[in-house]
N, CA, C and O atoms as a CHARMM CRD file, in Angstrom:
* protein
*
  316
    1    1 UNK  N      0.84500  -1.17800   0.00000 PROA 1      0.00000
    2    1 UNK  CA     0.00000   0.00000   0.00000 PROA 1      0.00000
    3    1 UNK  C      0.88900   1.23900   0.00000 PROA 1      0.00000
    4    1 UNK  O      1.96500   1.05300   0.56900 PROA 1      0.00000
    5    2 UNK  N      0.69000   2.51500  -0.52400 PROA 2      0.00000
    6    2 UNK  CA     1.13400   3.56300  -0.94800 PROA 2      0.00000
    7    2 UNK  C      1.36000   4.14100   0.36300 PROA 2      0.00000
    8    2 UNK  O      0.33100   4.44300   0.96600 PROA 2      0.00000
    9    3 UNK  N      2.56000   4.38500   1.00100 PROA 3      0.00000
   10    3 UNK  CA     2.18100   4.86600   2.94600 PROA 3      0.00000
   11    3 UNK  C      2.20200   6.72900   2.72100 PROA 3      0.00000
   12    3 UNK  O      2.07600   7.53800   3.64100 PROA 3      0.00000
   13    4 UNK  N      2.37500   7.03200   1.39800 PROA 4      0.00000
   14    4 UNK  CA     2.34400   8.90300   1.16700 PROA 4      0.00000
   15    4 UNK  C      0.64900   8.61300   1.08100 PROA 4      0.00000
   16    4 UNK  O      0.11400   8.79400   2.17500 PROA 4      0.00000
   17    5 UNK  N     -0.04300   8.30900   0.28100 PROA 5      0.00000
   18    5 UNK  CA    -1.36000   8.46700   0.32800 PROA 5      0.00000
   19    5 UNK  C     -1.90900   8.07100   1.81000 PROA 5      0.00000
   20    5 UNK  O     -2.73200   8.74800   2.42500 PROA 5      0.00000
   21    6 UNK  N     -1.40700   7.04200   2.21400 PROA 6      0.00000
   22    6 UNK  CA    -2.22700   7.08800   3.07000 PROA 6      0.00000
   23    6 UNK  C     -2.42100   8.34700   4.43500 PROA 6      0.00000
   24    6 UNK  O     -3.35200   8.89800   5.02200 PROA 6      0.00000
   25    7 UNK  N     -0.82500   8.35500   4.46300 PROA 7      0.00000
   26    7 UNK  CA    -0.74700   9.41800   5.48300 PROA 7      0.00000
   27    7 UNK  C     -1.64600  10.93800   5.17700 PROA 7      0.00000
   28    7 UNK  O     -2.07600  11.73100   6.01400 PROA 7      0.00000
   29    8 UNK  N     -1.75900  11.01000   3.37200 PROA 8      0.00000
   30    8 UNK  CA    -2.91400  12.06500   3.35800 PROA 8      0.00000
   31    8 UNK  C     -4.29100  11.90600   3.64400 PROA 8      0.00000
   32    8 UNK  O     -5.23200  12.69300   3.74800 PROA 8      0.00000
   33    9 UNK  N     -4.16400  10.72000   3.74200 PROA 9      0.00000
   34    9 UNK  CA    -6.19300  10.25200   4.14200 PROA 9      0.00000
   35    9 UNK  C     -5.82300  10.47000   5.63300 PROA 9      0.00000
   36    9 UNK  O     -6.41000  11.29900   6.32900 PROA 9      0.00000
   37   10 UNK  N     -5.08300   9.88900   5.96600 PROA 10     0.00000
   38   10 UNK  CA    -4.97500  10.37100   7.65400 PROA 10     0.00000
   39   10 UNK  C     -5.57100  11.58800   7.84900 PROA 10     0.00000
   40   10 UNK  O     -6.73200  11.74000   8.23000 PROA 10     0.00000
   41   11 UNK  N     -4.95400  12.27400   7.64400 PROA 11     0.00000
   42   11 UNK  CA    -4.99200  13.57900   7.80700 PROA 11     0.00000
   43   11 UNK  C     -6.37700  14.41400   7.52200 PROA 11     0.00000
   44   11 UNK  O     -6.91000  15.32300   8.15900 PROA 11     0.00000
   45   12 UNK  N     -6.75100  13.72500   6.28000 PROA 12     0.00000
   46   12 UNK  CA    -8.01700  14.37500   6.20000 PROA 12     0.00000
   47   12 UNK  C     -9.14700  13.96200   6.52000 PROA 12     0.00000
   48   12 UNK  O    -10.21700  14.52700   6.29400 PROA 12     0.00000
   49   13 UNK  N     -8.90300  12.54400   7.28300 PROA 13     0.00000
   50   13 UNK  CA   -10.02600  11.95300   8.26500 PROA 13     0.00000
   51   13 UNK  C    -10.15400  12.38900   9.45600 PROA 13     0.00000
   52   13 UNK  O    -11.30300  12.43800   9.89500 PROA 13     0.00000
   53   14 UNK  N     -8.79800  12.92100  10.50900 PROA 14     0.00000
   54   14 UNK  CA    -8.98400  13.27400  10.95200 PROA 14     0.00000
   55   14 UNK  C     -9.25500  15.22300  11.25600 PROA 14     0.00000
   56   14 UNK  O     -9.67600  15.83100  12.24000 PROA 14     0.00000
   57   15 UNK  N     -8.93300  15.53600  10.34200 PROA 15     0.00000
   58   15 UNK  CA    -9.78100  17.11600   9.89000 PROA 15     0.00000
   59   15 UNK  C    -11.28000  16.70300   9.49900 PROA 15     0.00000
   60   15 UNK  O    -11.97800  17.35300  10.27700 PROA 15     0.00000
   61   16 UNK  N    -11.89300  16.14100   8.89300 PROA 16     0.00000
   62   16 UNK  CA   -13.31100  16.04200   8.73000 PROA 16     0.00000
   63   16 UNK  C    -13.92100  15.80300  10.28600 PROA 16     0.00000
   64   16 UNK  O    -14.48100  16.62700  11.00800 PROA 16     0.00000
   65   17 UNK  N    -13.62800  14.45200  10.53400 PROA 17     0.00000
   66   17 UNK  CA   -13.90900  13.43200  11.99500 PROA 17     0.00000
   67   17 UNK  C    -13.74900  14.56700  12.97400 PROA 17     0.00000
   68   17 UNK  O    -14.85000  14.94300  13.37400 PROA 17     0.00000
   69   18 UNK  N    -12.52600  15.37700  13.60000 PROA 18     0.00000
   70   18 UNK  CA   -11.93100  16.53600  14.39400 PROA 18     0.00000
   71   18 UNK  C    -11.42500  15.19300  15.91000 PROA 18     0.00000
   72   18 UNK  O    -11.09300  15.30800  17.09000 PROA 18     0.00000
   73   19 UNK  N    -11.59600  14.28500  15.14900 PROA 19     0.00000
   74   19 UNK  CA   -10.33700  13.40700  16.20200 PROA 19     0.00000
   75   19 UNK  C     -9.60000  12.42900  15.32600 PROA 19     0.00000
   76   19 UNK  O     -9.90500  11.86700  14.27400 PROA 19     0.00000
   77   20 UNK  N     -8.26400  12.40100  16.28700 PROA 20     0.00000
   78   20 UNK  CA    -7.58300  11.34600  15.30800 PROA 20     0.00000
   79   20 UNK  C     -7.33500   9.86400  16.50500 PROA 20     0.00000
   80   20 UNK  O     -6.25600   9.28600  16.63500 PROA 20     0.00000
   81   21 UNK  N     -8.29200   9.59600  17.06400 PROA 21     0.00000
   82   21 UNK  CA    -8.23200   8.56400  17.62800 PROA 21     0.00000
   83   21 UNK  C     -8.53700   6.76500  17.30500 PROA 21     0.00000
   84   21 UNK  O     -9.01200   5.85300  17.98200 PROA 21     0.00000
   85   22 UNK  N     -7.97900   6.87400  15.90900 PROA 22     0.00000
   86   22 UNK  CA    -8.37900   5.68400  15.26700 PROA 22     0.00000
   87   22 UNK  C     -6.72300   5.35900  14.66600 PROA 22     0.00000
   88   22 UNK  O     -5.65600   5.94600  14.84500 PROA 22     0.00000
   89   23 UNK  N     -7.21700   3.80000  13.66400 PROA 23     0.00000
   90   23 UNK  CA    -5.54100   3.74700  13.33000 PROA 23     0.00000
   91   23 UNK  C     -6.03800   3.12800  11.58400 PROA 23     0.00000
   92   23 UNK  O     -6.59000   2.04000  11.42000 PROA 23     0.00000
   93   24 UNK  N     -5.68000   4.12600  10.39800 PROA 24     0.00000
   94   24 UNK  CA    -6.38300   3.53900   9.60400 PROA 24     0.00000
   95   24 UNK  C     -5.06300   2.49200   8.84800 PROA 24     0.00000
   96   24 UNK  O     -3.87700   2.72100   8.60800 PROA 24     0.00000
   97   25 UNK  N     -5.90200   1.34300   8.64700 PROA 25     0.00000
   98   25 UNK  CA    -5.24900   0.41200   7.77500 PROA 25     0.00000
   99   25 UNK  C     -5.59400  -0.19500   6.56100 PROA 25     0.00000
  100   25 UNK  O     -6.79800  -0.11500   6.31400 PROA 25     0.00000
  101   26 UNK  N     -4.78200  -0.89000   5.56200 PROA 26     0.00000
  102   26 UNK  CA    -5.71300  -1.28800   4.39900 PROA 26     0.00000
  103   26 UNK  C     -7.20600  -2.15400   4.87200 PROA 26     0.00000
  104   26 UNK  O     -8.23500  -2.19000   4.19700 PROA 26     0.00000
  105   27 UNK  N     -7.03200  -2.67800   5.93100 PROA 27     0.00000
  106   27 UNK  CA    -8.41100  -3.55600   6.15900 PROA 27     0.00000
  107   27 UNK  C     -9.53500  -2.28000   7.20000 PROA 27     0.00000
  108   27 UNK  O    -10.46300  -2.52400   7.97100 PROA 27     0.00000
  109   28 UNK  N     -8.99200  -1.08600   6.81900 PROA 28     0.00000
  110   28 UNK  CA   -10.17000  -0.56900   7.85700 PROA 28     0.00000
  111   28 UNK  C    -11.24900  -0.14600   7.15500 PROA 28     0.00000
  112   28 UNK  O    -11.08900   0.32200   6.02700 PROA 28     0.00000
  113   29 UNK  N    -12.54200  -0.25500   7.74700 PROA 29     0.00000
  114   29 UNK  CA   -13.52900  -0.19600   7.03200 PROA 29     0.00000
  115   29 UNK  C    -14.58200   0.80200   8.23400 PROA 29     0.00000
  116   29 UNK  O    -14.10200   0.94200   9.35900 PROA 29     0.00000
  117   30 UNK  N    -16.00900   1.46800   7.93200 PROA 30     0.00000
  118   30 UNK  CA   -16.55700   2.25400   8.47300 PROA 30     0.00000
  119   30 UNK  C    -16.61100   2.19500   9.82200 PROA 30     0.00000
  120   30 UNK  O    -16.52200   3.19200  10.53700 PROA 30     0.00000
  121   31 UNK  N    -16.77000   0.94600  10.26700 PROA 31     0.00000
  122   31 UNK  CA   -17.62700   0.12100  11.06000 PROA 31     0.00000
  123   31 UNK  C    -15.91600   0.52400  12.44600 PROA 31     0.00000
  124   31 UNK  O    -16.20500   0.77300  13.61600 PROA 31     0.00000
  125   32 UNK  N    -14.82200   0.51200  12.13600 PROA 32     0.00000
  126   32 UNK  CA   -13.84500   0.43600  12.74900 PROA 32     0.00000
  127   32 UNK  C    -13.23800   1.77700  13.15000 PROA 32     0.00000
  128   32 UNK  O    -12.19200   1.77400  13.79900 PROA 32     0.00000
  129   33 UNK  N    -14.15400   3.56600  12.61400 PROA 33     0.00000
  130   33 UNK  CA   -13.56500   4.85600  13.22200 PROA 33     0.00000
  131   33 UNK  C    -15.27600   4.86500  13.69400 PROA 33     0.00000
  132   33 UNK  O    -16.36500   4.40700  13.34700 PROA 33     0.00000
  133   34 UNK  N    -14.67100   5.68800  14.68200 PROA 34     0.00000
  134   34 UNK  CA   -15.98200   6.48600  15.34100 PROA 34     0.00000
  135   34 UNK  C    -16.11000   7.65500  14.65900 PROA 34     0.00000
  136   34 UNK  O    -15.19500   8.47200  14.55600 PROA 34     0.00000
  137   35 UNK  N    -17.38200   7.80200  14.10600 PROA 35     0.00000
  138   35 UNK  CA   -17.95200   9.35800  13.41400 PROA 35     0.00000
  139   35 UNK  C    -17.86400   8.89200  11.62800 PROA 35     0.00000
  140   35 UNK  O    -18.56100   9.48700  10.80600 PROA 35     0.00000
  141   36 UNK  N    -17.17000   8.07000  11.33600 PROA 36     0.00000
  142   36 UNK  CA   -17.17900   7.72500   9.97000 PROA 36     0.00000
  143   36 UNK  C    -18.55600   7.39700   9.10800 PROA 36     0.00000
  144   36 UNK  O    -18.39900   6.34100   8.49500 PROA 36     0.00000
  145   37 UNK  N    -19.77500   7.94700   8.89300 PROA 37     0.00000
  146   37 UNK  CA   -21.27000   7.30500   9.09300 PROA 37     0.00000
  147   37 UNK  C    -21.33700   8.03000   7.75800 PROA 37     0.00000
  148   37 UNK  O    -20.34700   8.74400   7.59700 PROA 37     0.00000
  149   38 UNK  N    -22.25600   8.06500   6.69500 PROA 38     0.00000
  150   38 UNK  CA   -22.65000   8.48900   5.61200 PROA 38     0.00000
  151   38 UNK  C    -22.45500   9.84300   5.18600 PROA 38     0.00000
  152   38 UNK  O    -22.06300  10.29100   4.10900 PROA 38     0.00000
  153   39 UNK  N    -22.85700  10.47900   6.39400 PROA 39     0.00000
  154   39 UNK  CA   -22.60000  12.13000   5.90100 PROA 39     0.00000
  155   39 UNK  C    -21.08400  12.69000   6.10700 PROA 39     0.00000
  156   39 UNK  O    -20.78300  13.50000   5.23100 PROA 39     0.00000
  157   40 UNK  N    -20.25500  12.48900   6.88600 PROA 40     0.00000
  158   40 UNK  CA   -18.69400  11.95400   7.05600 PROA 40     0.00000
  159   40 UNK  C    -17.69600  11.74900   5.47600 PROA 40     0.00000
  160   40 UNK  O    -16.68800  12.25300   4.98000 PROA 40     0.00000
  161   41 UNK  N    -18.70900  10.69100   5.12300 PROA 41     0.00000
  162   41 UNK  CA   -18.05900   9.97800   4.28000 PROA 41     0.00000
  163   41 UNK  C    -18.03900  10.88000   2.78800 PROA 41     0.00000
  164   41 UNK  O    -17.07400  11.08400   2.05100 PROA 41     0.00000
  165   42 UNK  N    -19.20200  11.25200   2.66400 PROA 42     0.00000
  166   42 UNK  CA   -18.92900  12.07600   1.02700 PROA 42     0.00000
  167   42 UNK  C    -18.01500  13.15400   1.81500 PROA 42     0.00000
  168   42 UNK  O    -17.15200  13.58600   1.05100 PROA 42     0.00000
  169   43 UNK  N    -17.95300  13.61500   2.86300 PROA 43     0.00000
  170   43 UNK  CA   -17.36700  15.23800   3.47900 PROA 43     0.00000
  171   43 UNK  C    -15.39400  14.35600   3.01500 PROA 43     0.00000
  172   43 UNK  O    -14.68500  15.06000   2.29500 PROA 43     0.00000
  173   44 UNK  N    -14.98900  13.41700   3.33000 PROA 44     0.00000
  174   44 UNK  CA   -13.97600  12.55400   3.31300 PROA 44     0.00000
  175   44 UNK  C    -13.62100  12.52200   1.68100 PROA 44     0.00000
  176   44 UNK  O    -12.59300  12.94800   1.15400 PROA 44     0.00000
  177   45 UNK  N    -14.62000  11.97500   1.11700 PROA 45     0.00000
  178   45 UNK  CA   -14.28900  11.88000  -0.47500 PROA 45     0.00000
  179   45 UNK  C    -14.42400  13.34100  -1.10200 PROA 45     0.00000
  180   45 UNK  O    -13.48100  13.59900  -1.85000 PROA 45     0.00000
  181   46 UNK  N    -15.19200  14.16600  -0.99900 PROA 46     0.00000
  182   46 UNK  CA   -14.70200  15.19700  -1.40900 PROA 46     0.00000
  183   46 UNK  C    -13.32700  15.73000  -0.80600 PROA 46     0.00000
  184   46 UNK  O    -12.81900  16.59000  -1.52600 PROA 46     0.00000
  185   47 UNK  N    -12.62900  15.43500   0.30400 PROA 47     0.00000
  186   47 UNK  CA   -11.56100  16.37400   0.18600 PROA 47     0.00000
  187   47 UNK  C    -10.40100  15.32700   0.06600 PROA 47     0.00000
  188   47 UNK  O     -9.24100  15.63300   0.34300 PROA 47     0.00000
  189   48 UNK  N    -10.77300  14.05700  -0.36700 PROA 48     0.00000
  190   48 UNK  CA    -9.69000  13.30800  -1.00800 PROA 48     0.00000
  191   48 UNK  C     -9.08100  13.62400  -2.61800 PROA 48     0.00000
  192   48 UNK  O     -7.94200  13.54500  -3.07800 PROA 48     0.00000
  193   49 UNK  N    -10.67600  14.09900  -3.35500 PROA 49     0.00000
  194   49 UNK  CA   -10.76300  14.18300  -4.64500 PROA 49     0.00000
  195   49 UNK  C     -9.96000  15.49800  -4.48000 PROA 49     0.00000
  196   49 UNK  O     -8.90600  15.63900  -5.09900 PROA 49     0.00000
  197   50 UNK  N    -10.53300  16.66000  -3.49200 PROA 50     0.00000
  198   50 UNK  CA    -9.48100  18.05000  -3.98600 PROA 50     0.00000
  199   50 UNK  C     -8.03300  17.88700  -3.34500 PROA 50     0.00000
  200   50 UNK  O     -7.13300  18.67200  -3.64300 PROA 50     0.00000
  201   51 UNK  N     -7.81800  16.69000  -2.32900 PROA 51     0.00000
  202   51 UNK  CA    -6.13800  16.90700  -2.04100 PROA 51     0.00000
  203   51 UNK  C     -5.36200  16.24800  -3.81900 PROA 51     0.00000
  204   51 UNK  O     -4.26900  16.52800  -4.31100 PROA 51     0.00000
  205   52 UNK  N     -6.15300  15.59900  -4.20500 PROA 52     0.00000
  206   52 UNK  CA    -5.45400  14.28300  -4.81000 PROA 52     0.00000
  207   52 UNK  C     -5.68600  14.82900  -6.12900 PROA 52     0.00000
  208   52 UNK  O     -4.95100  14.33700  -6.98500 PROA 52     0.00000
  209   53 UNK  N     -6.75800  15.98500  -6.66800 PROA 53     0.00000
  210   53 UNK  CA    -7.23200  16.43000  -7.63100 PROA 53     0.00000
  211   53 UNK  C     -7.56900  14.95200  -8.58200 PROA 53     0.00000
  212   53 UNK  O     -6.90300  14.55100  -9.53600 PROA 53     0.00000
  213   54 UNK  N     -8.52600  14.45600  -8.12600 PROA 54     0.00000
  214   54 UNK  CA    -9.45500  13.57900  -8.76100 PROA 54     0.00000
  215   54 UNK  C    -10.94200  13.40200  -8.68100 PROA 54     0.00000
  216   54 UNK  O    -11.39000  13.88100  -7.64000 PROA 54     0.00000
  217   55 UNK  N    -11.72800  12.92700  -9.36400 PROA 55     0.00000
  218   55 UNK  CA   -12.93900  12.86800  -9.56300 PROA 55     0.00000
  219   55 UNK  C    -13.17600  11.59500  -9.38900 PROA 55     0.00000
  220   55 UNK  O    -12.60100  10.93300 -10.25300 PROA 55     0.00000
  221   56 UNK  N    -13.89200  10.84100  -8.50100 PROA 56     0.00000
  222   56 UNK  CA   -14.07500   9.13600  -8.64600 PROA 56     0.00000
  223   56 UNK  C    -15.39300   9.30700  -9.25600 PROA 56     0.00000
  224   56 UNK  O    -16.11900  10.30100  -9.27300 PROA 56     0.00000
  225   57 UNK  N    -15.56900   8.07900  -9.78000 PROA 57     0.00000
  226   57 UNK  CA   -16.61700   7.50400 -10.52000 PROA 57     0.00000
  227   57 UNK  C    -17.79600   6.93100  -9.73300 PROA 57     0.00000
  228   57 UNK  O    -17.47500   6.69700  -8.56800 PROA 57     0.00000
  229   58 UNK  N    -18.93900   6.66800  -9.99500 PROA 58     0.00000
  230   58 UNK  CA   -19.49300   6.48800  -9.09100 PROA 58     0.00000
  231   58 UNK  C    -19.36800   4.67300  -8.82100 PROA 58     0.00000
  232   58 UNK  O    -19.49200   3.94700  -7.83500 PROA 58     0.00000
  233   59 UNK  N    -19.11200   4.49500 -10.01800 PROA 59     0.00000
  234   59 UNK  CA   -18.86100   2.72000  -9.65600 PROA 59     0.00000
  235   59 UNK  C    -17.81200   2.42100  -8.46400 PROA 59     0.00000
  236   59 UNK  O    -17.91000   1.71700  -7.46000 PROA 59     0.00000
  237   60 UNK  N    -16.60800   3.35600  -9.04200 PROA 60     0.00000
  238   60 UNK  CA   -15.64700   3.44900  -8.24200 PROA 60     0.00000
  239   60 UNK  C    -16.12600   3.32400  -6.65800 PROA 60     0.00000
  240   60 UNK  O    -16.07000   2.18300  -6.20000 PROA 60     0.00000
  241   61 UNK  N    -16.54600   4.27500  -5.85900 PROA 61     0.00000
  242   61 UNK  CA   -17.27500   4.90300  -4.78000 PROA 61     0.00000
  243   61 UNK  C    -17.96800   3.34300  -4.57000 PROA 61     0.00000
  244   61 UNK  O    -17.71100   2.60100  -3.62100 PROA 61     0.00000
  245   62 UNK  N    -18.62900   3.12700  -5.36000 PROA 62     0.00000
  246   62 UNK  CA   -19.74900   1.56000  -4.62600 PROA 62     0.00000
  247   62 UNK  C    -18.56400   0.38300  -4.43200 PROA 62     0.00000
  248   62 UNK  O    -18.52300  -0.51400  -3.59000 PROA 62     0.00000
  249   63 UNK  N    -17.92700   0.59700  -5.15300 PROA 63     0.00000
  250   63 UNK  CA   -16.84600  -0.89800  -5.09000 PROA 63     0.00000
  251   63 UNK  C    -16.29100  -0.58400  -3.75200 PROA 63     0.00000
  252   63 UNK  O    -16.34900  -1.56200  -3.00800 PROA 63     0.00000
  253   64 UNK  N    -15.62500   0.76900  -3.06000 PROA 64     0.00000
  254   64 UNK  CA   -14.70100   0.71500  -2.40600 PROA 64     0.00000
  255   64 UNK  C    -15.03700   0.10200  -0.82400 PROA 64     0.00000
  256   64 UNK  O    -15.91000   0.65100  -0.15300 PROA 64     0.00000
  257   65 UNK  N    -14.47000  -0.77200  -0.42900 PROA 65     0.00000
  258   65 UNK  CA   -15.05700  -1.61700   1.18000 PROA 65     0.00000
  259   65 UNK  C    -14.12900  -1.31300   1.70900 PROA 65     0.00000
  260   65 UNK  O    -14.05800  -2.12500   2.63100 PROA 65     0.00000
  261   66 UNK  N    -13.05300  -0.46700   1.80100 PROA 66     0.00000
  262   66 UNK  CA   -12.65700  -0.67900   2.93300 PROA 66     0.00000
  263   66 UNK  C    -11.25700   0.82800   2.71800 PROA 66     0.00000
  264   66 UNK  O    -11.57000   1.75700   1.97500 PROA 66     0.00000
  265   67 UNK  N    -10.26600   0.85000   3.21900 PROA 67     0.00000
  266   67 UNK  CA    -9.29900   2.10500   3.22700 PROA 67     0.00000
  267   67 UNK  C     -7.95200   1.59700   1.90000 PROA 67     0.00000
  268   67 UNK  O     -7.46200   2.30600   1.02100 PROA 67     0.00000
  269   68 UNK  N     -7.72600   0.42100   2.16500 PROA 68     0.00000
  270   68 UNK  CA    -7.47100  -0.13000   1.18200 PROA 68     0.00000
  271   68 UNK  C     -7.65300   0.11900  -0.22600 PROA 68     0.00000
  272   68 UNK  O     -6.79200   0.66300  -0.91600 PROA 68     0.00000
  273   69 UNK  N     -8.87300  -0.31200  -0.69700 PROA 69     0.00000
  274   69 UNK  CA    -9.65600   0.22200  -1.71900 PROA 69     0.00000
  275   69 UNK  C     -9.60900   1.50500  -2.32900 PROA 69     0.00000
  276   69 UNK  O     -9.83800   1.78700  -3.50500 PROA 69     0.00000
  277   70 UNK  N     -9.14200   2.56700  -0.98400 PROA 70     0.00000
  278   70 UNK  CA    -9.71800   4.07700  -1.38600 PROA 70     0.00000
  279   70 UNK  C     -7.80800   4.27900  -1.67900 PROA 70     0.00000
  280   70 UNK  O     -7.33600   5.19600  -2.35100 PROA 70     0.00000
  281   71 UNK  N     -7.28700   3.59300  -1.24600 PROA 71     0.00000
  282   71 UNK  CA    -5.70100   4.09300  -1.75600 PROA 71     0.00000
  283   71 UNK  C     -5.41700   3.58400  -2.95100 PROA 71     0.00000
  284   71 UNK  O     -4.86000   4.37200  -3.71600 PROA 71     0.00000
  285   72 UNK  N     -5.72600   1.99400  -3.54300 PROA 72     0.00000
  286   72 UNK  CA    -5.24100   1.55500  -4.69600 PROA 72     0.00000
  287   72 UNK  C     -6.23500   2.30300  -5.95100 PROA 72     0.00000
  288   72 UNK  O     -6.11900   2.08200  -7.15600 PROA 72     0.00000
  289   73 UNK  N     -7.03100   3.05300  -5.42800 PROA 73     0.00000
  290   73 UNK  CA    -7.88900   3.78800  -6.96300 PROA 73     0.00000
  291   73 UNK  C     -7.68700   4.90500  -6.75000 PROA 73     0.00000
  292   73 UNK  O     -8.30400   5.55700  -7.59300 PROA 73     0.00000
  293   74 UNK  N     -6.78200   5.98300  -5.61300 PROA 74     0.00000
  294   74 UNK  CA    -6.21300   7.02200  -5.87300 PROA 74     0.00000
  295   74 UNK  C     -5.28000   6.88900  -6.75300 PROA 74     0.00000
  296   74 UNK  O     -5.07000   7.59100  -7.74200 PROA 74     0.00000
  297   75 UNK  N     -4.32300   5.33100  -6.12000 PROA 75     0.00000
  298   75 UNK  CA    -2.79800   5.35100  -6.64500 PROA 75     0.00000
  299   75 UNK  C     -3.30500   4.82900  -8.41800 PROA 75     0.00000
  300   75 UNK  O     -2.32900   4.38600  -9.02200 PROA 75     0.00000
  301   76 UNK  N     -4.08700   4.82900  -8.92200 PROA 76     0.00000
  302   76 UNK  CA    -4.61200   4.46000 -10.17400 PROA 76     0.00000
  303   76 UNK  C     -4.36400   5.46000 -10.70800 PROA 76     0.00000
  304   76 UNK  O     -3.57500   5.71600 -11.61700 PROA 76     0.00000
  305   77 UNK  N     -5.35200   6.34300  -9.89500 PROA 77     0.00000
  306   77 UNK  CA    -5.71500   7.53000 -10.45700 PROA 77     0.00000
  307   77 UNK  C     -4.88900   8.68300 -10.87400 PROA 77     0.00000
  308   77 UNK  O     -5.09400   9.37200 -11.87300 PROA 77     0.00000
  309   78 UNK  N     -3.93100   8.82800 -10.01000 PROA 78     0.00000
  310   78 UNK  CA    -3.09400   9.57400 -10.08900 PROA 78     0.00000
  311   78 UNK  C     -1.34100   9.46700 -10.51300 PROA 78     0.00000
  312   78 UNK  O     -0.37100  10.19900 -10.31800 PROA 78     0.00000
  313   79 UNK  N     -1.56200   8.13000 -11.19200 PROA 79     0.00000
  314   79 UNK  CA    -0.33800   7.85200 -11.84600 PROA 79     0.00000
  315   79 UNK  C      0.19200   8.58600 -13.26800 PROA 79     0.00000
  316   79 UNK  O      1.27700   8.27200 -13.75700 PROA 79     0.00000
């Protein structure tokens, strides 16, 4: 897994969330941060798309299960 991307999702999970009391890994999924719940989550993907300057797809978005997921279709994306 890409550890520069991830450390930017860090970051902007915990700026959305306003705690960083979680530990994200490729297997982390909603169910595993506190505050991560639907409305969170587009607030998260939008400021992934403007750190990373990308647009996901919406297929993209339904496929992704887990943190994992959301790094290997940045690192797609932005190659």
């Amino acid at each position: 897994m890409d550890s520069t991307i991830l450390d930017k999702i860090k970051v902007i999970f915990s700026n959305v969330l306003e705690h960083s009391d979680f530990n994200l890994t490729e297997s982390t999924t909603t169910k595993d941060v506190n505050g991560w719940e639907s409305s969170t989550h587009m607030m998260i993907i939008t400021e992934v798309e403007t750190e990373f300057d990308i647009e996901f797809e919406l297929d993209e978005l339904w496929s992704m299960k887990n943190v994992g997921d959301l790094v290997r279709i940045i690192a797609l994306k932005t190659q």
